[in-house]
Backbone bond lengths (Angstrom), bond angles and torsions (degrees), N, CA, C in turn:
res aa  C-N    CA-C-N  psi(-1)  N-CA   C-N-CA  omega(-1)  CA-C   N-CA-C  phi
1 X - - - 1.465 - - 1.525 109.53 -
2 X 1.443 139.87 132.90 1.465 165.24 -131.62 1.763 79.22 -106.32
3 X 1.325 112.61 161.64 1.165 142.19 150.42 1.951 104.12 -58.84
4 X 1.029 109.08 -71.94 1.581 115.16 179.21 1.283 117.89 -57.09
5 X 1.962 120.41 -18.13 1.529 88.47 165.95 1.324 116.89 -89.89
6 X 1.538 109.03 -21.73 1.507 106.08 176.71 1.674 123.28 -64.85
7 X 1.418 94.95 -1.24 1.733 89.11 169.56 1.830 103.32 -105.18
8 X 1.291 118.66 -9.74 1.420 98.33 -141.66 2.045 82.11 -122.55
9 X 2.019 119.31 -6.99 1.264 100.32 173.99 1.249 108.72 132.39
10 X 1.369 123.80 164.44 1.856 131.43 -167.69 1.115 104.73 -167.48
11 X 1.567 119.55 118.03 1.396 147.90 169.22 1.068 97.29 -105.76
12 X 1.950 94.90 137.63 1.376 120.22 173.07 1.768 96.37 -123.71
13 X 1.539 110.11 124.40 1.804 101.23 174.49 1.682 89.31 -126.59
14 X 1.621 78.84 124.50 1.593 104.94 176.65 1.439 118.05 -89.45
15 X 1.560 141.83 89.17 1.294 133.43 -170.93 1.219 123.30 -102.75
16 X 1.681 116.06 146.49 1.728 107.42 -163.44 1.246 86.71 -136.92
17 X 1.034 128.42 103.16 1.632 147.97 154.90 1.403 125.48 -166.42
18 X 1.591 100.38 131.29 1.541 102.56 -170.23 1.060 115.67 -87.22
19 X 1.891 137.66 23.77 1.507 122.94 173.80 1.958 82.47 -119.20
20 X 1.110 85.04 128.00 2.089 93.01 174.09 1.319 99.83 -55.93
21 X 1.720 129.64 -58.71 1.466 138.28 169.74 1.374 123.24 -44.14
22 X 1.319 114.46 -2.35 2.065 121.55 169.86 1.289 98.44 -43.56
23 X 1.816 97.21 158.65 1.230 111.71 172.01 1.555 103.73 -66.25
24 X 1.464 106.69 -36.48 1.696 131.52 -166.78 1.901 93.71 -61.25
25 X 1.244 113.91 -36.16 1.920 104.12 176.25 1.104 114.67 -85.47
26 X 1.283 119.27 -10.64 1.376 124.35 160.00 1.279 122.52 -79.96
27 X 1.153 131.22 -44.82 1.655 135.48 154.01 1.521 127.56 -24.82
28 X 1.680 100.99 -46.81 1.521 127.46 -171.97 1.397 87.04 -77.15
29 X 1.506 122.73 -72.35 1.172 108.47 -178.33 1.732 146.18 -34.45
30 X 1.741 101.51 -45.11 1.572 126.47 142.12 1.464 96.79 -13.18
31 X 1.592 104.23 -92.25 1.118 127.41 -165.04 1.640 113.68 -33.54
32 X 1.276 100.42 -73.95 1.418 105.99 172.86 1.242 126.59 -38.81
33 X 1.553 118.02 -33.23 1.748 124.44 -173.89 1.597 88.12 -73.97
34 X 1.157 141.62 -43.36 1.730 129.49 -121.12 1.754 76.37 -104.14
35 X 1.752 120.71 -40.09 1.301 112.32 -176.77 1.253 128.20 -66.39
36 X 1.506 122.95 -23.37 1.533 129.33 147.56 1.184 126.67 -59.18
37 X 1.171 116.46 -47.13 1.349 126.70 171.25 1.564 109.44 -40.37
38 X 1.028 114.31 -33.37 1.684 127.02 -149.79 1.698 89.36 -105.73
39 X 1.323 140.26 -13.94 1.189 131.27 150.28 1.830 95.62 128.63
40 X 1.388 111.52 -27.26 1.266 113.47 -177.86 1.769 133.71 -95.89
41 X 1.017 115.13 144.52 1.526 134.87 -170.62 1.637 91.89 -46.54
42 X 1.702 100.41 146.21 1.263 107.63 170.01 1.962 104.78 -162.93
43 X 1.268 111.44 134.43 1.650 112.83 -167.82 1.536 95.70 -135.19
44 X 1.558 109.00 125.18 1.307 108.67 -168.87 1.686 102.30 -112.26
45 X 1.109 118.41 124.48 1.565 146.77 166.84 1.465 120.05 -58.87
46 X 1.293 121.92 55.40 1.830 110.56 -169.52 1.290 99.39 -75.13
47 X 1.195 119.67 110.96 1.530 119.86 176.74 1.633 119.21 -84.44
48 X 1.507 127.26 -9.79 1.379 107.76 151.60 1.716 105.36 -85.02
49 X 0.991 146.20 -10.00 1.629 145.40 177.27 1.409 86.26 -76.33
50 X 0.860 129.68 -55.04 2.348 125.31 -177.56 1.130 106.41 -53.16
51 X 1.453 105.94 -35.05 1.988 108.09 -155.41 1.197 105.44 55.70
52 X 1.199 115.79 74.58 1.727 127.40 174.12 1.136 111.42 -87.94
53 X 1.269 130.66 146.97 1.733 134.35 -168.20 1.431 88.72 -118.47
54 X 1.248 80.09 117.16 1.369 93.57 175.71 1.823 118.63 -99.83
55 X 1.348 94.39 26.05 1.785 87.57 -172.69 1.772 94.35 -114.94
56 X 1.236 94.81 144.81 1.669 125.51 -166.99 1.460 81.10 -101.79
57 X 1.441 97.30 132.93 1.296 110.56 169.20 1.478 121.25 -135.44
58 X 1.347 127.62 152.47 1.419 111.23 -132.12 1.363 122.76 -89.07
59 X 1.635 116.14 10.15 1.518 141.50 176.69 1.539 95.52 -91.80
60 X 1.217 121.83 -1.05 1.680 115.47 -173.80 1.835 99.97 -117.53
61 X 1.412 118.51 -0.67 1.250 124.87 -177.82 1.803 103.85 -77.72
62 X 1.241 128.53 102.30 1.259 135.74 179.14 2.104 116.43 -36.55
63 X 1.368 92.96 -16.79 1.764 88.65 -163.83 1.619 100.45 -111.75
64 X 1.573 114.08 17.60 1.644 133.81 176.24 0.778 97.67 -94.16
65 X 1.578 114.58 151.75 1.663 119.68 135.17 1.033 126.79 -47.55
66 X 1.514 111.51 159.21 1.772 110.86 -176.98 1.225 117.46 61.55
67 X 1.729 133.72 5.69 0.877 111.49 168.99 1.409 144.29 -49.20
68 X 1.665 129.95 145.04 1.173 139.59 -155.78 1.729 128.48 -163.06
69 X 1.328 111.20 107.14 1.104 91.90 -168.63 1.784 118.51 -78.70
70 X 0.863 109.33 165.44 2.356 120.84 -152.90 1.676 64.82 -85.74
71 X 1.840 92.47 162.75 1.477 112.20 -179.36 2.249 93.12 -84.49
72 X 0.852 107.00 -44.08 1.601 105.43 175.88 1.658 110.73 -28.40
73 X 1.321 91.51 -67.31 1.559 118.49 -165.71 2.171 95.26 -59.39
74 X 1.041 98.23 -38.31 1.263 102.47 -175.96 1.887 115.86 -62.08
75 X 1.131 99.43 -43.82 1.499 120.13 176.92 1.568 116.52 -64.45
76 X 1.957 111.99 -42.66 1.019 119.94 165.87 1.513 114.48 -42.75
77 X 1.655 100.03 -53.28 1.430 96.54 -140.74 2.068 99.05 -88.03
78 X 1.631 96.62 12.44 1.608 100.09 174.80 1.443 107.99 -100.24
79 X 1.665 104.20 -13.32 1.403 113.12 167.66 1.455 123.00 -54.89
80 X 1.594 117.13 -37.76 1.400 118.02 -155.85 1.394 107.22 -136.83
81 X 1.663 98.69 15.05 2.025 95.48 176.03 1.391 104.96 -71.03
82 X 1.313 115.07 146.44 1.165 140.04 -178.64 1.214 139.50 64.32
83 X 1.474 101.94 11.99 1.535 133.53 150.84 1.602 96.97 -3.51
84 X 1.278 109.89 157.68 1.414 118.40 136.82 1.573 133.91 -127.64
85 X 1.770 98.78 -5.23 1.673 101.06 169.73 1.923 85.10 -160.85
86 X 1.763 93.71 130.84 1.442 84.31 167.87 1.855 93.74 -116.40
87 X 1.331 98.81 157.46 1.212 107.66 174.24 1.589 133.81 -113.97
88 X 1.047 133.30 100.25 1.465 125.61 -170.81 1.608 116.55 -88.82
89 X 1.431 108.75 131.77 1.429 120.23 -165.60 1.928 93.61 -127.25
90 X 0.962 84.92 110.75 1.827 82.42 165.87 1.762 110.50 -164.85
91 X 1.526 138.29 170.83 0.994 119.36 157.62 1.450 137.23 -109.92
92 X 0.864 130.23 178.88 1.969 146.05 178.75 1.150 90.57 -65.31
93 X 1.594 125.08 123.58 0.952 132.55 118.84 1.685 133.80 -120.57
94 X 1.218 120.46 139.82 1.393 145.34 -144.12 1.226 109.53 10.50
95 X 1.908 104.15 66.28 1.779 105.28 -178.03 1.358 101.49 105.40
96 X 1.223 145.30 -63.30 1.377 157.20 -101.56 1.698 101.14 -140.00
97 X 1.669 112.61 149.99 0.998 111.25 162.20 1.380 105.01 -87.92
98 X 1.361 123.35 162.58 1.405 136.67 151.70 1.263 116.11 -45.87
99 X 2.116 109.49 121.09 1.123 122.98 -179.08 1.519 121.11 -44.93
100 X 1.381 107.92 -30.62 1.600 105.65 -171.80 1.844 108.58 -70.66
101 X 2.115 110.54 -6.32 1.254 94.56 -162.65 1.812 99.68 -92.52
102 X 1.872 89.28 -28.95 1.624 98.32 -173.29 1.634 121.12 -56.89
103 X 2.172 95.87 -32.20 1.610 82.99 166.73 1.295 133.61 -91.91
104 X 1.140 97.38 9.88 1.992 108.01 167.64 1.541 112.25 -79.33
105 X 1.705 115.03 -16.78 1.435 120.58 174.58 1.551 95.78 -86.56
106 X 0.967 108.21 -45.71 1.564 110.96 -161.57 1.798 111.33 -67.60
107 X 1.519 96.09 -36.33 1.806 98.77 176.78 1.058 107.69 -115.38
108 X 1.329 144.44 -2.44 1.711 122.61 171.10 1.526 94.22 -108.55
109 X 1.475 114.02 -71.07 1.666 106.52 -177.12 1.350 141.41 -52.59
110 X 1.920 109.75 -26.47 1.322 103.50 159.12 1.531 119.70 -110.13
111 X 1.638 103.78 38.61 1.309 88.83 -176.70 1.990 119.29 -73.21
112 X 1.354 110.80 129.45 1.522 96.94 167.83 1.169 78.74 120.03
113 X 1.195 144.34 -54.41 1.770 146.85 -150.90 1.468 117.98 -89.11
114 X 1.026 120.43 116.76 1.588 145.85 176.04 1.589 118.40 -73.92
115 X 1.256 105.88 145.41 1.273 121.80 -154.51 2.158 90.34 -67.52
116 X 1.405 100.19 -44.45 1.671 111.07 174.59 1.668 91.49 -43.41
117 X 1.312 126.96 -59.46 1.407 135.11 -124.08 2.034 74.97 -77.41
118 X 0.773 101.57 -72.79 1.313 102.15 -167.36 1.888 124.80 -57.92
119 X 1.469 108.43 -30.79 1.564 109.27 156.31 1.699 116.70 -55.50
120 X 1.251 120.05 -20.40 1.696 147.17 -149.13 1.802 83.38 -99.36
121 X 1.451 108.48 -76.30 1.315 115.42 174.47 1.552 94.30 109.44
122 X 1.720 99.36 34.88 1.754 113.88 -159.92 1.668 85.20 -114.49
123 X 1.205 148.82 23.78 1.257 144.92 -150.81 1.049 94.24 -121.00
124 X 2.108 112.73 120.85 1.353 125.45 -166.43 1.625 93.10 -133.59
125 X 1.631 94.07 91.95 1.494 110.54 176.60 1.890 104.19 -92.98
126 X 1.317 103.55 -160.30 1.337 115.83 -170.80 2.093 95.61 -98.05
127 X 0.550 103.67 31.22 1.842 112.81 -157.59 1.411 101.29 -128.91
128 X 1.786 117.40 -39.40 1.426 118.57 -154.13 1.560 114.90 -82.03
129 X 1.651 96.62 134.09 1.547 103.26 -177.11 1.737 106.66 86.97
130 X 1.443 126.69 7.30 1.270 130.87 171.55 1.609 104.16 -108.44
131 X 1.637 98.34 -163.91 1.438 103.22 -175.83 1.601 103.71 -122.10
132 X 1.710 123.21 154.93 1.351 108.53 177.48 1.497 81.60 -134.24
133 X 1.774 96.97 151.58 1.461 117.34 162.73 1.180 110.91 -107.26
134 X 1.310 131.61 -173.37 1.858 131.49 -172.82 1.632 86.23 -175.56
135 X 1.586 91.99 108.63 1.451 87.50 169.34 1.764 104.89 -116.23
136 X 1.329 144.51 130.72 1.189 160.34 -178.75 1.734 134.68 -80.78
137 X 1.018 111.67 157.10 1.380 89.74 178.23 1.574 101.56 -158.11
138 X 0.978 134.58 151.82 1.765 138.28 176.41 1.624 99.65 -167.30
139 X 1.877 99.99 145.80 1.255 116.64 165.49 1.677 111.07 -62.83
140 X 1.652 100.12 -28.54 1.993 98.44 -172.98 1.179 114.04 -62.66
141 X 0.695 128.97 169.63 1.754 144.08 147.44 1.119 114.52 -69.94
142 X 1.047 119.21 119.19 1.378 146.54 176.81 1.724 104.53 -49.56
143 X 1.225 118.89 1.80 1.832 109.56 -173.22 1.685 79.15 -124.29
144 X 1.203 132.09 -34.06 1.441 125.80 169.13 1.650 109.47 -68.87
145 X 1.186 138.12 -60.13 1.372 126.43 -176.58 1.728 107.21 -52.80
146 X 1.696 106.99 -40.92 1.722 88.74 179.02 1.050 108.07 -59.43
147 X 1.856 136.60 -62.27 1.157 133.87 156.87 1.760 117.03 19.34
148 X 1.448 102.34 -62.42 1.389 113.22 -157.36 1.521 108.93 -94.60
149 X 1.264 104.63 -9.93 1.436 106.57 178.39 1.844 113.85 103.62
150 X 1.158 100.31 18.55 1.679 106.49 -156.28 1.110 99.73 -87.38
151 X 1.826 124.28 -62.02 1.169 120.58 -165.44 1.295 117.23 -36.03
152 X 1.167 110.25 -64.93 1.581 126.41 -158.20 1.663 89.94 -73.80
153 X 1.436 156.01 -28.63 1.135 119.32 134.92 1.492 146.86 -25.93
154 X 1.533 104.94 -56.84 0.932 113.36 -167.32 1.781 107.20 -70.95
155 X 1.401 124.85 -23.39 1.434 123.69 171.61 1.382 93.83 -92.18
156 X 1.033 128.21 14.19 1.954 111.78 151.76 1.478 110.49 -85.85
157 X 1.425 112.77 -44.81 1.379 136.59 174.75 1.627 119.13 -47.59
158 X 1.630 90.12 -60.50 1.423 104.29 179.29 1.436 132.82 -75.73
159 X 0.934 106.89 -7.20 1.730 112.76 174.03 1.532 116.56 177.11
160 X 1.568 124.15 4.86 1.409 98.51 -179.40 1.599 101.70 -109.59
161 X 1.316 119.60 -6.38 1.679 131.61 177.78 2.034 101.69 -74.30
162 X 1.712 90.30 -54.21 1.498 86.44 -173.79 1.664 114.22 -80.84
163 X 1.438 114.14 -17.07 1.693 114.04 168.54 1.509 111.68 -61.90
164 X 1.140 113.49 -41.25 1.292 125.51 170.48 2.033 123.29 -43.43
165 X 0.929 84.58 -56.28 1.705 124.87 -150.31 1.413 102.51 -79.97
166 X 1.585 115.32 -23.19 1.377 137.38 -174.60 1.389 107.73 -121.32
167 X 1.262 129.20 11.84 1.722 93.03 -166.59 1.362 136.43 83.56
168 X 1.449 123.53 -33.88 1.305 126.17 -165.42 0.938 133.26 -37.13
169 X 1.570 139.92 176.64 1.403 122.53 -177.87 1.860 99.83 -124.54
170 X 1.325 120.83 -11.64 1.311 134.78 148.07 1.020 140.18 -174.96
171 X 1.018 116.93 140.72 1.965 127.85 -173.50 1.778 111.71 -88.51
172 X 1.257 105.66 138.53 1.461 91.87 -178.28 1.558 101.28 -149.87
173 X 1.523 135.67 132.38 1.171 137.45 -162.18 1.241 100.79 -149.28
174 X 1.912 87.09 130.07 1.967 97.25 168.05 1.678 99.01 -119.78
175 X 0.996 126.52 144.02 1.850 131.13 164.67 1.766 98.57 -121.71
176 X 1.707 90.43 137.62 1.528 108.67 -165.96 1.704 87.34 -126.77
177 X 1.321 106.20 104.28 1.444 129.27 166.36 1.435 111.57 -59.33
178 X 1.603 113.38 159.94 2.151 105.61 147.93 1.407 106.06 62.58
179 X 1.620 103.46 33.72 1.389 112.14 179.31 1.246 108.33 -98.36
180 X 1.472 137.99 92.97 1.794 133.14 -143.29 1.682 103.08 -157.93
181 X 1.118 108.23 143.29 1.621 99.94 162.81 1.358 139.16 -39.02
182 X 1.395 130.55 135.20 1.034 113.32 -136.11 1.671 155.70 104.50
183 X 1.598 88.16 -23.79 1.743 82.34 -162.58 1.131 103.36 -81.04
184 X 1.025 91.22 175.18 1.852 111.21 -152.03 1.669 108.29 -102.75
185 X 1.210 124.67 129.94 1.653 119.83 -178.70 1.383 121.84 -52.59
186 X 1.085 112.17 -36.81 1.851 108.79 163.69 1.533 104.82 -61.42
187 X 0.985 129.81 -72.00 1.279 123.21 165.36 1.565 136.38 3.41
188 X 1.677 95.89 -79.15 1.004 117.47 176.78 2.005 114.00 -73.41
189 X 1.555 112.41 -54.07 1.073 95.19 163.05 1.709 136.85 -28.25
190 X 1.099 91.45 -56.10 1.869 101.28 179.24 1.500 107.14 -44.24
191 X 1.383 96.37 -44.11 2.127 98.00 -168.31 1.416 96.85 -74.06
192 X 1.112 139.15 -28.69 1.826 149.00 -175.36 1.366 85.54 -58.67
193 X 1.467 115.19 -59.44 2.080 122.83 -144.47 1.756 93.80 -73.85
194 X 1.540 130.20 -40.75 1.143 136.02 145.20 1.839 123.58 -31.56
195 X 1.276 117.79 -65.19 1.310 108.91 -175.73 1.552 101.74 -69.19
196 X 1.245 131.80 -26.45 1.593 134.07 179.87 1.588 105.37 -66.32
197 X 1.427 118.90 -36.97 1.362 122.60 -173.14 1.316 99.39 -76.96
198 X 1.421 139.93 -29.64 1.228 140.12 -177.78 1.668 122.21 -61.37
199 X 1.780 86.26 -55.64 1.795 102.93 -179.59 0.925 96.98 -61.64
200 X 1.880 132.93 -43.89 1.685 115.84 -173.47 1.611 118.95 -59.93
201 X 1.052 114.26 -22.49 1.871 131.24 -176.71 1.394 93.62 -79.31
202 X 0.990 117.48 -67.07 1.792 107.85 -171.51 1.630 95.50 -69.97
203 X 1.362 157.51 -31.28 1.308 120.53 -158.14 1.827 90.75 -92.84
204 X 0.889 134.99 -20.10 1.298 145.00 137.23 1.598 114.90 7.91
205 X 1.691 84.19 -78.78 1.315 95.37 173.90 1.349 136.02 -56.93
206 X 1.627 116.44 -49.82 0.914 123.98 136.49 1.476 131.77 -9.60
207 X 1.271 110.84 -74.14 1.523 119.81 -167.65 1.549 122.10 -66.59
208 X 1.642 103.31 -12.90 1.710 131.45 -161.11 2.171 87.67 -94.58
209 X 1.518 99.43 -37.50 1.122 90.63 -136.43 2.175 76.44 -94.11
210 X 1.214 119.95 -5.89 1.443 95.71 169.81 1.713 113.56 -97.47
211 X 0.978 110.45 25.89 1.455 121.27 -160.39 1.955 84.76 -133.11
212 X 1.427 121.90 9.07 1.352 113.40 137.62 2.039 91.26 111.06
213 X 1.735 94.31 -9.44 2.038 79.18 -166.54 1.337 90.48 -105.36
214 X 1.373 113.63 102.44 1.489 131.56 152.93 1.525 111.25 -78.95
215 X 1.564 87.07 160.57 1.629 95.81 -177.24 1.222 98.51 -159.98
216 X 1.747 99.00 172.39 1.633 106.00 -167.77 1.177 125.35 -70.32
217 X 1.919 143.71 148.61 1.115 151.72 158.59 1.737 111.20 -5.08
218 X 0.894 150.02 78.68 1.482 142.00 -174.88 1.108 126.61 -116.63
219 X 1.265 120.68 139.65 1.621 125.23 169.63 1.545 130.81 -72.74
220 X 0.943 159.51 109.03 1.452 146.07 -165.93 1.359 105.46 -109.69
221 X 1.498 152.24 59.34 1.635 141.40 172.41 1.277 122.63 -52.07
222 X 1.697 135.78 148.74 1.279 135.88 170.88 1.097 101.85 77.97
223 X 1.192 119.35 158.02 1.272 145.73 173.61 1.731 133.14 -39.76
């Protein structure tokens, strides 16, 4: 690690999709170009390329006996200490993120943390006092999922439960609708030039905030 990233910041992008060619590895990738670009460190996590197990098992549940954290989970969580924004890129399916992403919340991000810890808002994960992004993805249309009541789930889901729940200092969420066979490079470009405008805003923050200008816990929704 450079002298300049340790002043200027460290991205962790966590990705959950099993075709490497997704629109969703292309996003991360986005991501990744605009966060170099921007001067700061960034290490991307493809968790079907890891084959990450995503199943929590119940000796790894913090409020059991015997608790213990798995040597995996252990490695993860030496992967992404001292982060300063991790970012999750994955998509909707039927409602839901992908199981492989929920057990990467469930065993790397809350590992150690109690159901108290987090009603308390006392929950000192690998996340706390950083920044998280949530980047999204669905075949619907974005005027059909609000329709259905989704959006505003999915930014409960996506960052204001776990900003909460962690400490954070901000949550920030884009969802990229009309994601289907087919799409078209104008199209898709535009949603790329979007997730790039995002990473530049959060490493931003970052860069403001080691140069002494902190600011309050915040939410950022939409685009």
């Amino acid at each position: 690690m450079t002298d300049a990233t340790k002043t200027h910041g460290r991205h962790v992008v966590v990705l959950a999709h099993p075709d490497p060619t997704s629109f969703n590895a292309a996003v991360a990738e986005a991501y990744c170009q605009a966060v170099r670009k921007s001067g700061q460190e960034v290490i991307l996590r493809d968790l079907y390329a890891m084959n990450f197990n995503p199943i929590l098992r119940n000796d790894e549940r913090p409020d059991r006996p015997g608790f213990e954290i798995a040597p995996d989970v252990q490695a993860e969580l030496a992967a992404i200490k001292g982060c300063d924004v991790v970012a999750f890129i994955y998509p909707i399916w039927f409602g839901l993120p992908p199981a492989m992403m929920k057990g990467y919340v469930d065993r790397v991000i809350g590992s150690g943390v109690t159901p108290h810890q987090v009603q308390d808002r006392a929950g000192q994960g690998p996340l706390t006092a950083g920044h998280m992004i949530s980047i999204t993805t669905s075949g619907a249309r974005d005027a059909w999922l609000d329709e259905q009541g989704q959006m505003e789930s999915l930014r409960q889901l996506s960052s204001r439960y776990l900003f909460r729940a962690f400490s954070m200092k901000s949550a920030h969420y884009l969802h990229i609708g009309s994601i289907v066979e087919g799409l078209t490079e104008r199209f898709a470009d535009q949603h790329l030039f979007d997730v790039q405008e995002k990473a530049r805003t959060v490493c931003a923050t970052v860069a403001a905030e080691r140069y002494g200008a902190a600011a309050p816990p915040t939410i950022f929704d939409g685009s």
